[in-house]
gemmi code that builds the backbone of each chain (N, CA, C; Angstrom):
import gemmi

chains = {
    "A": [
        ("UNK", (0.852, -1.201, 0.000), (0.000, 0.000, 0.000), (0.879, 1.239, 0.000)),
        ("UNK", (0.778, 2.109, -1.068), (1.539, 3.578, -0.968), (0.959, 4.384, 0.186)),
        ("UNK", (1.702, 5.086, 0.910), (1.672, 6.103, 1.810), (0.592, 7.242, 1.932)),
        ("UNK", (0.072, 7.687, 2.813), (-0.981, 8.695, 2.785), (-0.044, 9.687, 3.503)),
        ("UNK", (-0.507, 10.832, 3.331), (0.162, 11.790, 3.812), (-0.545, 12.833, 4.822)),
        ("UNK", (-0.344, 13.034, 5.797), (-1.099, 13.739, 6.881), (-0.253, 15.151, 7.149)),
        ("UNK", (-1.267, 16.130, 6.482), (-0.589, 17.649, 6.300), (-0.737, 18.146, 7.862)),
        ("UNK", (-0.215, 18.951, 8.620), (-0.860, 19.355, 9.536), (0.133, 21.063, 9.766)),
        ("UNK", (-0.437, 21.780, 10.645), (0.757, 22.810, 11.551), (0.304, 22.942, 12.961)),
        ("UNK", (0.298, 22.017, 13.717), (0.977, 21.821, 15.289), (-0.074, 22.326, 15.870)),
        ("UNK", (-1.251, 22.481, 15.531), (-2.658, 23.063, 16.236), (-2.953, 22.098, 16.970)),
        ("UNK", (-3.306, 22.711, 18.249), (-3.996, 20.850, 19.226), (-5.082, 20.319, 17.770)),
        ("UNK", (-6.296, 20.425, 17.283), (-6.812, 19.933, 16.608), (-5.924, 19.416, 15.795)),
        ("UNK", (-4.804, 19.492, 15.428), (-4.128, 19.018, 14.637), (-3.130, 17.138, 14.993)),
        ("UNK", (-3.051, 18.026, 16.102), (-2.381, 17.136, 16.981), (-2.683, 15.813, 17.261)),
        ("UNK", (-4.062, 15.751, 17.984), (-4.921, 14.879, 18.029), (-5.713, 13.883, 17.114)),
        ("UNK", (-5.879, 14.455, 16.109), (-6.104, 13.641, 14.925), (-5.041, 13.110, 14.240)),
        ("UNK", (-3.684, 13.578, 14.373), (-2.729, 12.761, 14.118), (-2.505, 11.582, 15.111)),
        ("UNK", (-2.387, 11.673, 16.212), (-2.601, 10.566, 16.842), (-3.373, 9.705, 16.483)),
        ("UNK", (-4.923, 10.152, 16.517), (-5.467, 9.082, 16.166), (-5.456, 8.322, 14.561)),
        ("UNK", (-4.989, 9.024, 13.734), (-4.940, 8.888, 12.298), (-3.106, 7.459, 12.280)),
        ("UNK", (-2.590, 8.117, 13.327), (-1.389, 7.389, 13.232), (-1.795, 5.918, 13.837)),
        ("UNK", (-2.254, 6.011, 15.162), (-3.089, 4.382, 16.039), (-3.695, 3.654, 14.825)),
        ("UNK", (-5.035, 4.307, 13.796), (-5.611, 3.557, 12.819), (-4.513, 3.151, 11.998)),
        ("UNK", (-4.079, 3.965, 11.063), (-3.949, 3.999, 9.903), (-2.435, 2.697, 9.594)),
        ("UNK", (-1.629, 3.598, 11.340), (-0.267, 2.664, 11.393), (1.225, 3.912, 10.997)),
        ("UNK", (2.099, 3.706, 12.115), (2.961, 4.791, 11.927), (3.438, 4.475, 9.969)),
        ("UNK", (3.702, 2.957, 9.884), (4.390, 2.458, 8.340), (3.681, 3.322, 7.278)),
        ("UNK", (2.310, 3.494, 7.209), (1.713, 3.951, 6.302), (1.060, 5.395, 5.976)),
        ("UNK", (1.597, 6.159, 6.912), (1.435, 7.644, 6.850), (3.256, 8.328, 6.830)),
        ("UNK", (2.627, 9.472, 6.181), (3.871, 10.600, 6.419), (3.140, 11.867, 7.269)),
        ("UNK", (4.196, 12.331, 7.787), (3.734, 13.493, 8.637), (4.468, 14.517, 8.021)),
        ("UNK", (3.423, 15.559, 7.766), (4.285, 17.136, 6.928), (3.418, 18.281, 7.822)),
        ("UNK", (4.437, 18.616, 8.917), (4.235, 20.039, 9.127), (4.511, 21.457, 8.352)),
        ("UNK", (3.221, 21.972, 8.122), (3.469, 22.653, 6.788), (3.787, 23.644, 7.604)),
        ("UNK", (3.768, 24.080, 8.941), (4.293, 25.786, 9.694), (5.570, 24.988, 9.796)),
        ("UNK", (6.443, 24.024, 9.917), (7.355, 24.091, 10.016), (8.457, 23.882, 8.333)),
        ("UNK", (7.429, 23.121, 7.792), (8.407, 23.362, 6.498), (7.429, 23.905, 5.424)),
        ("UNK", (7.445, 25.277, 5.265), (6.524, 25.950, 4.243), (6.946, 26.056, 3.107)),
        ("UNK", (8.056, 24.773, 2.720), (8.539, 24.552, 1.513), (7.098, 23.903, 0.810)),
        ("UNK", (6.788, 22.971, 1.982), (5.598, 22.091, 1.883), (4.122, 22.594, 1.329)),
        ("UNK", (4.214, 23.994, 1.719), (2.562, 24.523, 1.721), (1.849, 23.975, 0.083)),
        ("UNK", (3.085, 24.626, -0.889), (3.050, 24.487, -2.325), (2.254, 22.936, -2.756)),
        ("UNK", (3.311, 22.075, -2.147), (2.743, 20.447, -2.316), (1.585, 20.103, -2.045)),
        ("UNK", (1.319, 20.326, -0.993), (-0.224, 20.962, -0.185), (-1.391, 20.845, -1.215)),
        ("UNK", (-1.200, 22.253, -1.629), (-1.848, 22.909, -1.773), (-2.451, 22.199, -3.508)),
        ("UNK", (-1.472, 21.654, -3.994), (-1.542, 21.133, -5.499), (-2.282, 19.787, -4.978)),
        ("UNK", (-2.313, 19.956, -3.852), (-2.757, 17.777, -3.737), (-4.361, 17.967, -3.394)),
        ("UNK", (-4.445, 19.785, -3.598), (-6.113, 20.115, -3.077), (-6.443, 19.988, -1.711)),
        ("UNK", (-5.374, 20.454, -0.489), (-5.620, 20.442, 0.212), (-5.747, 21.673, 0.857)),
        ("UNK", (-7.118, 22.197, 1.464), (-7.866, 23.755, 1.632), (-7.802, 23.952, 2.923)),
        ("UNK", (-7.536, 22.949, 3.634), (-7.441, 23.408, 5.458), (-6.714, 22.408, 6.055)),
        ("UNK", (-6.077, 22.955, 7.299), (-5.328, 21.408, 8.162), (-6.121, 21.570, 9.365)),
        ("UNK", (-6.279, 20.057, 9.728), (-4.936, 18.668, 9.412), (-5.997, 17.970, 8.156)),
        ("UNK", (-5.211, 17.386, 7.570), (-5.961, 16.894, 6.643), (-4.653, 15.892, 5.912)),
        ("UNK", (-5.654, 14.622, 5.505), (-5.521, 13.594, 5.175), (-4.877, 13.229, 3.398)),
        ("UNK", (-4.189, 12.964, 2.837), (-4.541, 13.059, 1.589), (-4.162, 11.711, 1.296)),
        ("UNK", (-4.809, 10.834, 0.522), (-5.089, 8.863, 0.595), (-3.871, 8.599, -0.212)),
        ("UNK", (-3.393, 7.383, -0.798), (-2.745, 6.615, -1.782), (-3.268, 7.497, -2.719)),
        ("UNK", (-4.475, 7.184, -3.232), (-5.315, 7.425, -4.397), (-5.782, 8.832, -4.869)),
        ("UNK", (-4.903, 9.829, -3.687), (-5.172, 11.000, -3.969), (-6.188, 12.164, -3.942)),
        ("UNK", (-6.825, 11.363, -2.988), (-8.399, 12.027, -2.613), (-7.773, 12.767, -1.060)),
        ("UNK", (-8.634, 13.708, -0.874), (-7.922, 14.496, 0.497), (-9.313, 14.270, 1.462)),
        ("UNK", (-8.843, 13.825, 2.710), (-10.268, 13.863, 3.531), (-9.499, 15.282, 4.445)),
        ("UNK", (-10.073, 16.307, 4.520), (-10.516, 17.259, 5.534), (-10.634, 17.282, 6.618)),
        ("UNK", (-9.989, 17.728, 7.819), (-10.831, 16.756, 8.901), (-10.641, 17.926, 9.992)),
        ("UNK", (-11.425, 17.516, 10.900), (-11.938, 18.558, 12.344), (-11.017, 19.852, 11.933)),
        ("UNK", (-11.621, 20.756, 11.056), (-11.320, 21.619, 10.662), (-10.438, 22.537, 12.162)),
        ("UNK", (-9.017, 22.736, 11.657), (-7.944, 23.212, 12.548), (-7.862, 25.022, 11.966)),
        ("UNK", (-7.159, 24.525, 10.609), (-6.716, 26.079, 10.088), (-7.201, 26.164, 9.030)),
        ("UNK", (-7.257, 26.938, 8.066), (-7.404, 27.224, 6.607), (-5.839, 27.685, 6.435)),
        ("UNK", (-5.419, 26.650, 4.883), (-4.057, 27.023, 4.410), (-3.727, 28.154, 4.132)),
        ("UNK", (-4.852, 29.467, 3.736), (-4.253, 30.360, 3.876), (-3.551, 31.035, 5.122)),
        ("UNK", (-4.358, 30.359, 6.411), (-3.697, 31.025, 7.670), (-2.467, 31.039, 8.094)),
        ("UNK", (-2.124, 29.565, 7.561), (-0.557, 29.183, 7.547), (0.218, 29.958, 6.619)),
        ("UNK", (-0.025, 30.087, 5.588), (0.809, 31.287, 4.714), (1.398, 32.463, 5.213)),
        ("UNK", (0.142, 32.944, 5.908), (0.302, 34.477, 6.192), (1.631, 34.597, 7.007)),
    ],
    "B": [
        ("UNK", (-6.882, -4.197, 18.740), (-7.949, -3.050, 18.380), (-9.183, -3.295, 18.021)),
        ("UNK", (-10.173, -1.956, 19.039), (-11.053, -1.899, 19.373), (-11.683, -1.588, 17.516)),
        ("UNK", (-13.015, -1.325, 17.319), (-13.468, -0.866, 16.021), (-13.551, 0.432, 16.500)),
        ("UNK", (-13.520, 1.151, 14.876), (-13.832, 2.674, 14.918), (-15.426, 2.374, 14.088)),
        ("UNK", (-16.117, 3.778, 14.330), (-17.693, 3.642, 13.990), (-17.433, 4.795, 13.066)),
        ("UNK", (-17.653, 4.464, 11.408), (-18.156, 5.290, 10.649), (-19.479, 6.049, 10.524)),
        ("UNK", (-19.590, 6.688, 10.578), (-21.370, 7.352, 10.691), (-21.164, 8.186, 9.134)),
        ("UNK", (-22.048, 8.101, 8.848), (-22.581, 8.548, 7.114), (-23.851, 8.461, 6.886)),
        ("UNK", (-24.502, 9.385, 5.783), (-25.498, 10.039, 5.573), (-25.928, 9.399, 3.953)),
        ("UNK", (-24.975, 8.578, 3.389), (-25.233, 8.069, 2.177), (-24.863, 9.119, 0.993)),
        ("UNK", (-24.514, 10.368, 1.312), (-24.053, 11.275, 0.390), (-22.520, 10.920, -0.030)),
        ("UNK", (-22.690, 11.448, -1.935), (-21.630, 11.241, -2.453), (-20.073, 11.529, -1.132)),
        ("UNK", (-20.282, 12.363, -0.785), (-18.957, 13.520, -0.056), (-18.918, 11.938, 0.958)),
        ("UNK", (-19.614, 11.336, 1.496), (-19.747, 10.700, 2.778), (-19.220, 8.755, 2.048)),
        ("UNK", (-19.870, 8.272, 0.903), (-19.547, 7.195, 0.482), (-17.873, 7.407, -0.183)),
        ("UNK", (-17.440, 8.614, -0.662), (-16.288, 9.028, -1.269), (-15.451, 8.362, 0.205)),
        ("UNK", (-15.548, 9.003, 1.393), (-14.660, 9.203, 2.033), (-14.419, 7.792, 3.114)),
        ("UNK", (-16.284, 6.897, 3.027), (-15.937, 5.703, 3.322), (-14.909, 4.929, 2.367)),
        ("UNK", (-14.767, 4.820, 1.395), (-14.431, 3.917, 0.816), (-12.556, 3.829, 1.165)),
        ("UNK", (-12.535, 5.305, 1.317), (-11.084, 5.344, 1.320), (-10.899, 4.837, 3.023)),
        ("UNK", (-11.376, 5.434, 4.008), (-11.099, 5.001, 5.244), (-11.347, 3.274, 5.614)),
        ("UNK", (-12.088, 2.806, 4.808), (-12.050, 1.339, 4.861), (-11.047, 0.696, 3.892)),
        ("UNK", (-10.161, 1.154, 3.305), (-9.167, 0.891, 2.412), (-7.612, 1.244, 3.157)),
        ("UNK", (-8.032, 2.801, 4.168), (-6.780, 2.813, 4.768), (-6.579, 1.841, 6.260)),
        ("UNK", (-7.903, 1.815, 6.946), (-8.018, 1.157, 8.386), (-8.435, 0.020, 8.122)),
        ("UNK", (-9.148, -0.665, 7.300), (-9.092, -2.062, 6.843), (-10.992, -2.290, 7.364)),
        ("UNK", (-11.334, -3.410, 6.580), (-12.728, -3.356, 6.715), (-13.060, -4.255, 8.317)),
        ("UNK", (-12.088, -4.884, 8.906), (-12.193, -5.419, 9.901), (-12.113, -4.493, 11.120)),
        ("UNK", (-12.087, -3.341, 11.221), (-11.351, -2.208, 12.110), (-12.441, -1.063, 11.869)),
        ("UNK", (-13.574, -1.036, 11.547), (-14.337, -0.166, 11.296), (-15.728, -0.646, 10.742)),
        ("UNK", (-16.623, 0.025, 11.798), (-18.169, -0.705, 11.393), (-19.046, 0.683, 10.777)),
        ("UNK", (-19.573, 0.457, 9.951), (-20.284, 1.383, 9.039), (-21.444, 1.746, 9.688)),
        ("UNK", (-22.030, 2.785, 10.125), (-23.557, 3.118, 10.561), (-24.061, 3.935, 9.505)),
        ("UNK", (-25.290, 3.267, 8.325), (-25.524, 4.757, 7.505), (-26.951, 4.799, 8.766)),
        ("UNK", (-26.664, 6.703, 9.209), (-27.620, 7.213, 9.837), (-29.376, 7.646, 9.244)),
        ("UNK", (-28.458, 7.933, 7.950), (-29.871, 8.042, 7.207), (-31.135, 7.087, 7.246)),
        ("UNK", (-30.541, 5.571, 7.445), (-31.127, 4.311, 7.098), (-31.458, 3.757, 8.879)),
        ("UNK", (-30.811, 3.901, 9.431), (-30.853, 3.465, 10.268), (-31.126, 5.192, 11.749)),
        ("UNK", (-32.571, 5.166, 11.826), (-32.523, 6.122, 12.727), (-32.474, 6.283, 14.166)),
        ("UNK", (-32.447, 5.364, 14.119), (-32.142, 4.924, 15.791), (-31.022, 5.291, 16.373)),
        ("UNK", (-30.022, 5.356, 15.219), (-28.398, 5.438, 15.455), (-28.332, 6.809, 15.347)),
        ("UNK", (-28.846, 7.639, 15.120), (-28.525, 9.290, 15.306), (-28.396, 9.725, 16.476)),
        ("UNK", (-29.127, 9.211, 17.857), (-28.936, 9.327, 19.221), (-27.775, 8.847, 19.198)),
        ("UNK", (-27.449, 7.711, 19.078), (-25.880, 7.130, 19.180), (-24.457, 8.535, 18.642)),
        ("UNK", (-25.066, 8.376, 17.432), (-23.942, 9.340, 16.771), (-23.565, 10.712, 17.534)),
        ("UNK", (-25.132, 11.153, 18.640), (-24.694, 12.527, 18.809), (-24.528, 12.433, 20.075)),
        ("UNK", (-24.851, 11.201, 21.049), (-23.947, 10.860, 22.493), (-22.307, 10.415, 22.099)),
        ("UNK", (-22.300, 10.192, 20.717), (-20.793, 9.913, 20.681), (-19.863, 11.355, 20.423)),
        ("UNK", (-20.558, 12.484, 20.273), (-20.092, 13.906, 19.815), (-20.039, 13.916, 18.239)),
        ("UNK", (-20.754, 13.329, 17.377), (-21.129, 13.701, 15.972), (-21.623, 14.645, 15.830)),
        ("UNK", (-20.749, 15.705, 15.043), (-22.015, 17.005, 14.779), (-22.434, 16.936, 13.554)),
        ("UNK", (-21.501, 16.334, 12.413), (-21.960, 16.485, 10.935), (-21.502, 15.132, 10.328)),
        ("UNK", (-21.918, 14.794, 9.363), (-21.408, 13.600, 8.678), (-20.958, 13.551, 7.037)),
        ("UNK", (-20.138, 12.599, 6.652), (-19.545, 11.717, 7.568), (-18.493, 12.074, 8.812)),
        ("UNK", (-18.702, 11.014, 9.646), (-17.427, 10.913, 11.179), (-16.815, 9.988, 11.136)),
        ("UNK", (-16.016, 9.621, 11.971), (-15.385, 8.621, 12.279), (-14.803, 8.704, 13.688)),
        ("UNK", (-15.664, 8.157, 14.210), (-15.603, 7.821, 16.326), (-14.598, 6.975, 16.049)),
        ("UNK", (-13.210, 7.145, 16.904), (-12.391, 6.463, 16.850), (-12.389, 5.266, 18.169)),
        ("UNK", (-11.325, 4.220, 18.288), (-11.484, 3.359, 19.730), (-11.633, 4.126, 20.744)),
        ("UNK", (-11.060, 5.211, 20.820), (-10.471, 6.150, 22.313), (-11.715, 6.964, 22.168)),
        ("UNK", (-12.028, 6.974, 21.346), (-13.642, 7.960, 21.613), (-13.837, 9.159, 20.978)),
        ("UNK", (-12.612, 9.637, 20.244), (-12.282, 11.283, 19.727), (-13.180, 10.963, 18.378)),
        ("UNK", (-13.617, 12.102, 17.995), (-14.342, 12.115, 17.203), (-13.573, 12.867, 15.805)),
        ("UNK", (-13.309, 12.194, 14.561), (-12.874, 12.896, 13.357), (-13.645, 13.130, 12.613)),
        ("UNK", (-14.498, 14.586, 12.166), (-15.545, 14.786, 11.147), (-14.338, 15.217, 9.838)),
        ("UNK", (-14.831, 14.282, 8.967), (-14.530, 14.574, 7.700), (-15.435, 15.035, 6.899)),
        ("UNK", (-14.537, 16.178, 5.856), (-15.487, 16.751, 4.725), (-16.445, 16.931, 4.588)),
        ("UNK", (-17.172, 17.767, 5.582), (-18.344, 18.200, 5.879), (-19.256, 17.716, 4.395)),
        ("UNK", (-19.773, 16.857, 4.890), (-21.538, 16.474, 3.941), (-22.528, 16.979, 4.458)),
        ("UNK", (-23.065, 16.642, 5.450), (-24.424, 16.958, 5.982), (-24.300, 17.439, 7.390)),
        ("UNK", (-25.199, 17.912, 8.271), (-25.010, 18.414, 9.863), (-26.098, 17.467, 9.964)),
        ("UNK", (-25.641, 16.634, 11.289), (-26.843, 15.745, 11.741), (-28.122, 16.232, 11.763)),
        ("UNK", (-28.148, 17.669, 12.109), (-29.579, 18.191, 12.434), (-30.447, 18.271, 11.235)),
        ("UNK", (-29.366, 18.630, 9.674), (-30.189, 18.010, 8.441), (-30.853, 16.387, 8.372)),
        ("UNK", (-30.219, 15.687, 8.897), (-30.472, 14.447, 8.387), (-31.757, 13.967, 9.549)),
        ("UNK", (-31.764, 14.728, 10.777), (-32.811, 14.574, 11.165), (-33.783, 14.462, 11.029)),
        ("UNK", (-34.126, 15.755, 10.062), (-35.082, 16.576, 9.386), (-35.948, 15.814, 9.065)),
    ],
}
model = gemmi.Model(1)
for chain_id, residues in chains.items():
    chain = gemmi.Chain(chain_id)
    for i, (resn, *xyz) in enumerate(residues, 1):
        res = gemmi.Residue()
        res.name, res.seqid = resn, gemmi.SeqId(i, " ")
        for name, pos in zip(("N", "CA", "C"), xyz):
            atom = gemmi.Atom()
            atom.name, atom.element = name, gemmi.Element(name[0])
            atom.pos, atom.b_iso = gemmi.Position(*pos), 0.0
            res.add_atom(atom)
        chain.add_residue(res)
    model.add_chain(chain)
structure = gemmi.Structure()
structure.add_model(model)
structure.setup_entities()
């Protein structure tokens, strides 16, 4: 199974759903990208259609959204 | 591991996002409730802290709303 990628920037809402996203999903099969810490990242982000963190984006390239933390523009600013 | 409880409304946004979470957490690790169909389970969903669907009640109890589809109080309706 290819890797899902879990965008986040360090918001407790953020936080927490990584935990739990990591318990399900399995540390092997996620990546973790803090986009306030590497805003090289936002760009990648942002092309994978991802509109708010923390948020999920699958193998298959679909992004699930989740307990809405930030909007990516907030992280920009 | 305990199961996580999907709750869904049968909307595209809500079957999109099952398919992938039963693909990333595995179909043995997650029991499907569609609320729409089953109304009994909307009390369930909103003693579990569901506000909108689809969710995903994890083992530990935290609640992940993904990609806002519907607000329970629609599906009440």
């Amino acid at each position: 199974m290819s890797k899902s990628i879990f965008y986040h920037a360090g918001c407790p809402v953020c936080v927490s759903a990584e935990q739990d996203l990591l318990n399900l999903i399995g540390l092997d099969h996620i990546d973790v990208v803090h986009i306030g810490e590497e805003a090289s990242k936002i760009t990648e982000a942002e092309n994978a259609g991802v509109k708010s963190v923390p948020a999920l984006v699958t193998p298959n390239g679909n992004v699930l959204h989740i307990n809405f933390g930030a909007s990516i523009e907030d992280v920009k600013a």
